[in-house]
C-alpha positions as CSV (number, residue, x, y, z in Angstrom):
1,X,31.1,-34.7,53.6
2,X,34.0,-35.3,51.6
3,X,34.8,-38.1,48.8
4,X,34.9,-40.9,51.2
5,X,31.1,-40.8,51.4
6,X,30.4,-43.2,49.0
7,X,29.2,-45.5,52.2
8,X,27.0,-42.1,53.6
9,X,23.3,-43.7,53.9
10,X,22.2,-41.3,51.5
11,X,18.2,-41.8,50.5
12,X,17.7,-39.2,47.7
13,X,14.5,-40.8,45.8
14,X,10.7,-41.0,47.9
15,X,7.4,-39.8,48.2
16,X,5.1,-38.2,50.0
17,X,1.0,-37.9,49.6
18,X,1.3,-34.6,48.0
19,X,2.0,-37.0,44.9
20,X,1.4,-40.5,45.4
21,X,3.2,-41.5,48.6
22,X,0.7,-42.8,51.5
23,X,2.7,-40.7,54.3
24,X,3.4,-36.7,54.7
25,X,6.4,-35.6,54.3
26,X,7.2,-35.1,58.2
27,X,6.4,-38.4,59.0
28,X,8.7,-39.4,55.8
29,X,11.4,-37.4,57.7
30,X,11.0,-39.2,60.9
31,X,11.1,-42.8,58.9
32,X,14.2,-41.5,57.3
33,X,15.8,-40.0,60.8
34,X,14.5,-43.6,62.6
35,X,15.8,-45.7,59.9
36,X,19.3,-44.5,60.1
37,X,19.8,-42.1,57.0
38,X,22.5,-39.9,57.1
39,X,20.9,-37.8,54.0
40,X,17.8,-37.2,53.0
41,X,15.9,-36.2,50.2
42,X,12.1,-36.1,49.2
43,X,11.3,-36.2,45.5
44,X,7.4,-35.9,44.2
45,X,6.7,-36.4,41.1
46,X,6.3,-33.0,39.2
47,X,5.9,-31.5,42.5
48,X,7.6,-29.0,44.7
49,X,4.5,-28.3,48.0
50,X,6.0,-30.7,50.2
51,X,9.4,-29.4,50.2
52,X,8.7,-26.5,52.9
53,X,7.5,-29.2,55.4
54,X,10.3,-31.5,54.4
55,X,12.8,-29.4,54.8
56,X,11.5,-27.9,58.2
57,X,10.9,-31.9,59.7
58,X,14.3,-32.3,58.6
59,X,16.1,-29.5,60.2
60,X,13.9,-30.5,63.5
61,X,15.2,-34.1,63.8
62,X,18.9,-32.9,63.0
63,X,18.9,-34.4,59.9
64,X,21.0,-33.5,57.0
65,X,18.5,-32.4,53.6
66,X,18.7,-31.4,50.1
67,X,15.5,-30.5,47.7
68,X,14.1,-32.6,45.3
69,X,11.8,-33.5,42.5
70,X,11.5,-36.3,40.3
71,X,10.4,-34.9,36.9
72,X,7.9,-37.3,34.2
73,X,9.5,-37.3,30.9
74,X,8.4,-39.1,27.5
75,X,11.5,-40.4,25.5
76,X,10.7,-42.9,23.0
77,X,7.1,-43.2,23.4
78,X,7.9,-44.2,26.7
79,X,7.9,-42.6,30.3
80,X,11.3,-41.7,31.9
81,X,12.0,-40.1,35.5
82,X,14.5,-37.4,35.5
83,X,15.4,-36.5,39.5
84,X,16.1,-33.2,40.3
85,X,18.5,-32.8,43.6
86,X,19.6,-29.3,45.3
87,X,17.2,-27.6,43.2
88,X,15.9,-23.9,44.3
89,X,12.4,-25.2,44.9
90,X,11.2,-21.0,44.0
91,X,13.2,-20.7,40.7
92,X,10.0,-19.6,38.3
93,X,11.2,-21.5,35.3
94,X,10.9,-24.8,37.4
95,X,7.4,-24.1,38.9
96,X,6.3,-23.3,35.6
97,X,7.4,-26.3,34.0
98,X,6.4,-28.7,36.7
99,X,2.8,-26.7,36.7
100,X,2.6,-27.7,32.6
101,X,3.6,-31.6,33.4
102,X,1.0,-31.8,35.7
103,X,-1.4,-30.4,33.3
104,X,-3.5,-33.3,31.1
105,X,-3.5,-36.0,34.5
106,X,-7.2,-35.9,35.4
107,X,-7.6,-36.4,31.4
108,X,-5.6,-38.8,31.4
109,X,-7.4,-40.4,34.8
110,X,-10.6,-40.2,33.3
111,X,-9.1,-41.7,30.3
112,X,-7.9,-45.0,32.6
113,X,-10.8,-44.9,34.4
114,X,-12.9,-45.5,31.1
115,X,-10.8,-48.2,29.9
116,X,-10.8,-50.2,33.6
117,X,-14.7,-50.1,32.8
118,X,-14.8,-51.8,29.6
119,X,-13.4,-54.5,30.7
120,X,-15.9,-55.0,33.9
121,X,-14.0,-52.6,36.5
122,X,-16.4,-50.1,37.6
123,X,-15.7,-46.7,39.6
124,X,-12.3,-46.6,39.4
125,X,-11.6,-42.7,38.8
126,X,-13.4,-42.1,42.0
127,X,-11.7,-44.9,43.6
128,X,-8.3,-43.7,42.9
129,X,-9.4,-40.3,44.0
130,X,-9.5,-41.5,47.1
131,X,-5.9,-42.2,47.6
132,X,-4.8,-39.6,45.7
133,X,-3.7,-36.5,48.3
134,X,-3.2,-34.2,45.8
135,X,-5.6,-34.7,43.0
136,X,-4.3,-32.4,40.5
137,X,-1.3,-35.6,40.8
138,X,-3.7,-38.6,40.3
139,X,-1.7,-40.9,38.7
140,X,-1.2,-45.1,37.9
141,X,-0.8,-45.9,41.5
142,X,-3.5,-44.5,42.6
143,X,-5.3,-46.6,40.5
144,X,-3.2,-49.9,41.7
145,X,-3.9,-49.1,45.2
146,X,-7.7,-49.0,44.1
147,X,-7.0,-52.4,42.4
148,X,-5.8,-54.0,45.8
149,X,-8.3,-52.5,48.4
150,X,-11.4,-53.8,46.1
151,X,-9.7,-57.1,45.4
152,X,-9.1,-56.7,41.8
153,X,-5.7,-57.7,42.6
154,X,-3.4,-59.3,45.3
155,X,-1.1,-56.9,45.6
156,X,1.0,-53.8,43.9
157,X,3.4,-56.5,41.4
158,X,0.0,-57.8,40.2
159,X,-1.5,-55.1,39.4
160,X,1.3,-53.7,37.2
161,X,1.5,-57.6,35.1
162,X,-2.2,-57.2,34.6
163,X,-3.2,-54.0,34.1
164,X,-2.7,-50.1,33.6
165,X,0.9,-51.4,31.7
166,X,1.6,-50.8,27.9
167,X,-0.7,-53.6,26.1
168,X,-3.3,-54.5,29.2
169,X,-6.6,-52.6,30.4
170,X,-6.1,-49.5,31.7
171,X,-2.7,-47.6,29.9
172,X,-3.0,-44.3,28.6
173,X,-0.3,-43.0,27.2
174,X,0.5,-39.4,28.3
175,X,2.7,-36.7,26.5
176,X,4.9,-35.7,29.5
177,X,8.2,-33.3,29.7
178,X,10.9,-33.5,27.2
179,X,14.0,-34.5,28.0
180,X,15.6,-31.6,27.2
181,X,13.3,-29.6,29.3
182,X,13.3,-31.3,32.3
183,X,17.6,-31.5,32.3
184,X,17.1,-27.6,31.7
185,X,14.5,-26.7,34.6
186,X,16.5,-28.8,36.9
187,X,20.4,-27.5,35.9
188,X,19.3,-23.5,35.5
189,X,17.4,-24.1,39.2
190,X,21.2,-25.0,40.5
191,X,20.2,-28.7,40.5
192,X,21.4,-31.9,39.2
193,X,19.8,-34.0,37.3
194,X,19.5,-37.7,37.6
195,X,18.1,-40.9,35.4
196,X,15.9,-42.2,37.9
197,X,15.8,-46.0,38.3
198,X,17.5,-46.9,34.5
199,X,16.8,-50.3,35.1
200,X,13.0,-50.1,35.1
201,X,12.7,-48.9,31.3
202,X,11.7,-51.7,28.9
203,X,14.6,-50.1,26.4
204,X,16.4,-51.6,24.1
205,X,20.0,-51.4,24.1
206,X,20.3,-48.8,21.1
207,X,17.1,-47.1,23.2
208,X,19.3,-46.9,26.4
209,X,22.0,-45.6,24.7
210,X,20.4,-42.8,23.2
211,X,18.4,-41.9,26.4
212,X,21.9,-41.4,28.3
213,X,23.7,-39.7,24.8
214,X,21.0,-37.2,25.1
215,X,20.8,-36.9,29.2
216,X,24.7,-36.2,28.8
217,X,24.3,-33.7,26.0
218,X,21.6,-31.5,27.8
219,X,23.6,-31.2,30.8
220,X,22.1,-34.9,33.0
221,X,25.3,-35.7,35.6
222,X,23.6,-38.6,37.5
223,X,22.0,-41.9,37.6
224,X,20.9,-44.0,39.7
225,X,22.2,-47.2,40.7
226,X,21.4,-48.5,44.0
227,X,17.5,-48.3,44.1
228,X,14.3,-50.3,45.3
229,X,13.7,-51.4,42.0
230,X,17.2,-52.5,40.7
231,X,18.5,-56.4,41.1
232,X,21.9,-56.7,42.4
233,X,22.7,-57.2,38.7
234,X,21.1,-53.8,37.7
235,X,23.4,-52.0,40.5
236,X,26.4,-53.7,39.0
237,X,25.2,-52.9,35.6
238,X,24.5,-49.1,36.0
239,X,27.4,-48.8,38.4
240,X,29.8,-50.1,35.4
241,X,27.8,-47.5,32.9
242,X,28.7,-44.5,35.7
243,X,32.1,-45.3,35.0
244,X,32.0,-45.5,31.5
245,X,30.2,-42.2,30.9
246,X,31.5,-40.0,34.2
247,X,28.7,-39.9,35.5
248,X,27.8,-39.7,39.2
249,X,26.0,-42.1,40.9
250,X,22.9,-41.6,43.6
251,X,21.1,-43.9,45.9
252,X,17.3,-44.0,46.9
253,X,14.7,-46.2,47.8
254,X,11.8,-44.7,45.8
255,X,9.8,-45.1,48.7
256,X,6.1,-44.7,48.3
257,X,4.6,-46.4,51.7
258,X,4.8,-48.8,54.2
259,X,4.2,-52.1,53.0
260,X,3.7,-51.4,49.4
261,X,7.3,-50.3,48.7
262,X,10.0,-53.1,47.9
263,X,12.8,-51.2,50.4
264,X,12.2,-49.1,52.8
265,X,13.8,-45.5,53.8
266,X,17.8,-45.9,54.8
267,X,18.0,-49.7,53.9
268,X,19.3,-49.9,50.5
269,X,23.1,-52.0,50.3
270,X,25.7,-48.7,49.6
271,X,26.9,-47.4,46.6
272,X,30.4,-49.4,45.0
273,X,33.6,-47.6,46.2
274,X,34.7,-47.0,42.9
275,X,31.7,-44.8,42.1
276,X,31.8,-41.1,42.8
277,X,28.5,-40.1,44.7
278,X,25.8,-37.3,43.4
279,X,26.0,-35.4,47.0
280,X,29.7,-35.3,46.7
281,X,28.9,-32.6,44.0
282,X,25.5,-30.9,46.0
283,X,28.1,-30.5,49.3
284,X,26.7,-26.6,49.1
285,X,23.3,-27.4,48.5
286,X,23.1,-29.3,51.7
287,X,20.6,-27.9,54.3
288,X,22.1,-28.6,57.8
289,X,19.8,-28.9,60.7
């Protein structure tokens, strides 16, 4: 790779079951190799057990890989995804930190699960336990897709106007990561860190600005423009604030399963030319097949 790439088909933001994606993370490999991506990352949230099997399903389909997480971080009483990429998935600092995030969920489940009820929605803790993989990772969308199978709701968008959002039946606020800790666990594992889909935060602009002062001054490098959830006016928007603050730019569909997700794997438009890409930066983190 060289810097030319910004057009690579790069997909460095997705899911698998061992958070709350629907598909392993071989079969997320063989979506991203089908669907044309050039590179490929997997990114649980708080979460490092799929990366063995990704990386392996990678290397077998001859496609390009780097390691990844996607870290859950409170900043102004709200929550924030940080994105590690070319992390070293056994650096201890990292596991222990992710092991503390996870810590508090199935509280915080219960918690939901409670508040669902008082408002007529029975046996939903259970219910979201069933799509939940790795239940030590129960989180919102599990709950959703209990919301859509029992006809709560019509779909995934619904779900998240009428419920389990700040203000609606359902939210639980949960003390996650600081900011701080989560730049630091993912720089001092070799990593870079990324502000995962900027355009999704309900900030305002003096918010915004003090999430990226302080992502900047801990050591952040990236954010994310072109992602499922951005408009085409939040790619232009966060591809103008790259430029302002240096930062690098990455690319990923946030991909959680087939149907559910806005985009999938490999079809996201590319990055702007005048943007420098995050794996530009990771070209020796790269695992080649």
């Amino acid at each position: 790779m060289d810097s030319t790439t910004h057009a690579l088909n790069a997909d460095l933001h997705c899911h698998s079951f061992v958070s709350d994606g629907t598909l392993s993370p071989a079969a997320l490999a063989r979506r991203a190799k089908d669907n044309g991506v050039e590179l490929w990352s997997l990114t649980d949230h708080d979460e490092l057990g799929g990366q063995r099997e990704a990386r392996d399903a990678a290397a077998g389909l001859g496609l390009p890989y780097l390691t990844g997480v996607e870290v859950s971080v409170t900043f102004a009483a709200s929550t924030v995804h940080i994105v590690g990429l070319g992390i070293d998935v056994d650096d201890d600092t990292l596991r222990e930190g992710l092991r503390e995030t996870r810590d508090g969920r199935e509280r915080r489940a219960r918690a939901i699960a409670e508040s669902l009820a008082a408002v007529g929605i029975e046996g939903s803790f259970d219910g979201a336990m069933c799509y939940a993989g790795n239940p030590t990772l129960i989180s919102r969308t599990h709950f959703a897709r209990f919301l859509v199978e029992s006809g709560v709701c019509r779909d995934m968008q619904a779900v998240f106007r009428r419920y389990l959002v700040r203000g609606k039946p359902g939210y639980v606020a949960h003390r996650w990561a600081s900011l701080a800790d989560a730049v630091r666990w993912i720089t001092q594992a070799g990593g870079i860190a990324v502000v995962a889909h900027p355009g999704r935060y309900k900030f305002t602009r003096n918010e915004e600005a003090a999430l990226f002062d302080e992502f900047k001054a801990h050591g952040g490098r990236a954010v994310e423009v072109v992602t499922g959830s951005h408009s085409g006016a939040d790619a232009v928007k966060y591809a103008a604030l790259a430029i302002e603050l240096d930062l690098l730019a990455s690319r990923g569909a946030d991909f959680h399963a087939p149907g559910e997700s806005r985009i999938d794997l490999g079809l996201l438009p590319a990055l702007p030319r005048a943007l420098t890409p995050v794996w530009d930066a990771l070209t020796d983190r790269v695992l080649h097949p």
